[in-house]
C-alpha positions in Angstrom: -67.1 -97.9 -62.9 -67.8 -94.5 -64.4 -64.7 -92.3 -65.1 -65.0 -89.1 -63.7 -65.2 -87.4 -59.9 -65.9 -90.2 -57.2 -67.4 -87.2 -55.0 -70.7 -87.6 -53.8 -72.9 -85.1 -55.5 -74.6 -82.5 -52.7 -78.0 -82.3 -54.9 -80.2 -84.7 -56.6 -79.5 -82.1 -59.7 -75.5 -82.3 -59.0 -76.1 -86.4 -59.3 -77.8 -86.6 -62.3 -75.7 -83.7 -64.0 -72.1 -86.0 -62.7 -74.3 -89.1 -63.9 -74.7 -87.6 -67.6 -71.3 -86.0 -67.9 -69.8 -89.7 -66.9 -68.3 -91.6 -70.2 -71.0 -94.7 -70.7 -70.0 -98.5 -70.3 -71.2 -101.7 -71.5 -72.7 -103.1 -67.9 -76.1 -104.6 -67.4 -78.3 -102.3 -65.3 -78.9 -104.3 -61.6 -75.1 -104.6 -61.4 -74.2 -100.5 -62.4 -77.0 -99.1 -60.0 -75.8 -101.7 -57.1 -72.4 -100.4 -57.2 -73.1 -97.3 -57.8 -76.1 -96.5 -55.4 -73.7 -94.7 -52.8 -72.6 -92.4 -55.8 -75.8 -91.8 -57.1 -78.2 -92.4 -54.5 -81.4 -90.5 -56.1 -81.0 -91.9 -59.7 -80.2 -95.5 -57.7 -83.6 -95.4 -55.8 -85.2 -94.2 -59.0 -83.8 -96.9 -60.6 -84.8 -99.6 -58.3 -88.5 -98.5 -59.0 -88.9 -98.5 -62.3 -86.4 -102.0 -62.4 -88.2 -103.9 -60.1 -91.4 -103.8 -61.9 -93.1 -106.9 -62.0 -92.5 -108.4 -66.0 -96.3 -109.7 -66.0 -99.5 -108.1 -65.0 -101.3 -111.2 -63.4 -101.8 -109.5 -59.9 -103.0 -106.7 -61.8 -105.3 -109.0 -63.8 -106.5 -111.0 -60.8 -107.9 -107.6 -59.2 -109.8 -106.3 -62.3 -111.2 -109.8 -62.7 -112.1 -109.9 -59.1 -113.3 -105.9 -59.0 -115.5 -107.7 -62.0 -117.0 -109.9 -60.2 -118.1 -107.3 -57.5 -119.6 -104.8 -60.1 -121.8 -107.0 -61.7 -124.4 -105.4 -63.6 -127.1 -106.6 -61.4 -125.0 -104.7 -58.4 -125.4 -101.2 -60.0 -126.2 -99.2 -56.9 -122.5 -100.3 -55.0 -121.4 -97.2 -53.4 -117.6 -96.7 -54.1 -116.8 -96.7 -50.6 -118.6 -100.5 -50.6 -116.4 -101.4 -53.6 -113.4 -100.3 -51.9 -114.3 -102.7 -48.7 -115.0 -105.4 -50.7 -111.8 -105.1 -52.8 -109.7 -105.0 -49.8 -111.7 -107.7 -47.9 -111.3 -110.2 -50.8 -107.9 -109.6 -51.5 -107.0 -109.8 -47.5 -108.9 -113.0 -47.2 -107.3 -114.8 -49.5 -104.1 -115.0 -47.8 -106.3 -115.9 -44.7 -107.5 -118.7 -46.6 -104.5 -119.7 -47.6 -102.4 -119.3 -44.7 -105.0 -121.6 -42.8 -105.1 -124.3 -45.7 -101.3 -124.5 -45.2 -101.4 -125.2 -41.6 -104.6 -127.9 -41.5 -102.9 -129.8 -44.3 -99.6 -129.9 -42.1 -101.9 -131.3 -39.6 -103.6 -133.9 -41.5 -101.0 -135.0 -44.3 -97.5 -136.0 -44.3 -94.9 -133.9 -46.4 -94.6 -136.4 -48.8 -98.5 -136.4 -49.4 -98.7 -132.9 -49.4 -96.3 -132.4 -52.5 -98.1 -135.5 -54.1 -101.7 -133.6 -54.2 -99.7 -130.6 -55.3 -98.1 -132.9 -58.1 -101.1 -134.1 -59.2 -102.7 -130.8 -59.2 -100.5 -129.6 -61.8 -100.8 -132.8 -64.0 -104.4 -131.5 -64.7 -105.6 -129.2 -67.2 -109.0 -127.5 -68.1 -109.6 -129.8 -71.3 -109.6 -133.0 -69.1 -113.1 -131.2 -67.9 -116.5 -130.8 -69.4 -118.0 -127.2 -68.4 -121.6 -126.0 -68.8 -121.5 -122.3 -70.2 -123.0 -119.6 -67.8 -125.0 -116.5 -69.0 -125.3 -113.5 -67.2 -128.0 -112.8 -69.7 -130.6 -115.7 -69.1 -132.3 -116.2 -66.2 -132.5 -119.7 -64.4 -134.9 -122.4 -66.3 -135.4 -120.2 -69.3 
């Protein structure tokens, strides 16, 4: 724990002036804020937002890929408004899709077959497969 007052500060300004005139210690940061977040319960929330931020960017890089697909060049006259639908549509649908997916294959397979497709889903990789290129600049049969 910090030396100092255990009083709870009356401000967010009184917390983060007790929090700065507290002697530091060697703690990792999840453990300080988590037993200190009735002590300093403005920095503690402020902490839990910038802490829990996600270490990759995948979900963000899933949406600009899919916001890439809906802006295509030949879709140039989109209204933003559309965009926004679509966005939201596609990214609601997917757990749709995969909710429902879950619950047929619990009706049609076992367990045990289940985690055997999803085994030998991850025993493939891209290489194993040939793919034919795709231009967005050539038209079809040209």
């Amino acid at each position: 724990m910090l030396s100092g007052s255990k009083r709870q500060p009356s401000s967010p300004k009184d917390e983060v002036v007790q929090y700065l005139d507290s002697d530091p210690i060697d703690i990792s940061p999840l453990p300080f804020w988590k037993e200190n977040q009735h002590r300093f319960p403005a920095i503690a929330a402020l902490a839990q937002d910038v802490l829990s931020v996600p270490a990759t960017g995948a979900g963000v890089e899933r949406l600009f890929n899919t916001a890439r697909d809906i802006c295509h060049y030949r879709r140039g006259r989109l209204n933003s408004t559309t965009i926004q639908e679509l966005m939201m549509f596609l990214c609601t649908s997917r757990f749709d899709l995969q909710e429902d997916s879950s619950t047929f294959l619990k009706e049609v397979f076992t367990l045990d077959e289940i985690e055997a497709g999803k085994e030998e889903e991850r025993e493939y990789t891209p290489e194993q497969f040939e793919l034919d290129p795709i231009s967005d600049n050539e038209e079809p049969g040209t």
